[in-house]
C-alpha positions in Angstrom: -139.8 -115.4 -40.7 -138.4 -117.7 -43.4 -135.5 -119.2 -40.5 -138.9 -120.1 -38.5 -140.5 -121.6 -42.2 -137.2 -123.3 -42.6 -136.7 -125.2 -39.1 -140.5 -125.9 -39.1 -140.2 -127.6 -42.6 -137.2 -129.5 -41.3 -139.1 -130.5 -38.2 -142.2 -132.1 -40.5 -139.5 -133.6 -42.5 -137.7 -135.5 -39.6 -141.2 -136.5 -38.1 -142.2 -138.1 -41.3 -139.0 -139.9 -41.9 -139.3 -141.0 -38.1 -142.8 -142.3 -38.9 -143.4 -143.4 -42.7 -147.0 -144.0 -42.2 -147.6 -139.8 -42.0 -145.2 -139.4 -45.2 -148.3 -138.9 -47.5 -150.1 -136.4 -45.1 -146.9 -134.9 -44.4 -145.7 -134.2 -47.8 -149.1 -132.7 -48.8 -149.8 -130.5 -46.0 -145.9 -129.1 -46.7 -146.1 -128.7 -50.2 -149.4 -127.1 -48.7 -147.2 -124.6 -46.6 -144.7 -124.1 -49.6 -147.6 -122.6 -51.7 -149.3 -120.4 -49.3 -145.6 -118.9 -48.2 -144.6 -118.7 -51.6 -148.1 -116.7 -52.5 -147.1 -114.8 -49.3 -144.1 -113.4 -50.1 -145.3 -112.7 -53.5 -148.2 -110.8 -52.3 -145.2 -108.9 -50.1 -143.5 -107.8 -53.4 -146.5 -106.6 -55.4 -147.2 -104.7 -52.6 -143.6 -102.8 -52.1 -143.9 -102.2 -55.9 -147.2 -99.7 -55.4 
């Protein structure tokens, strides 16, 4: 799961460096898809605590 977050993340990164024009949009929809896997895998640890 986070080897498929990691090479998708590298894959935005090399498409906005390969077009500068989508760095803005890129940048925000990652940091987007930090967040939300971050909240994921917090929601994962809560939950093996109970």
């Amino acid at each position: 799961m986070q080897r498929e977050a990691q090479d998708e993340a590298a894959n935005i990164l090399y498409h906005a460096s390969a077009s500068p024009n989508l760095m803005i949009h890129t940048s925000t929809s990652l940091i987007t898809y930090i967040e939300v896997f971050h909240a994921l895998s917090h929601i994962r640890k809560m939950t093996r605590i109970k």
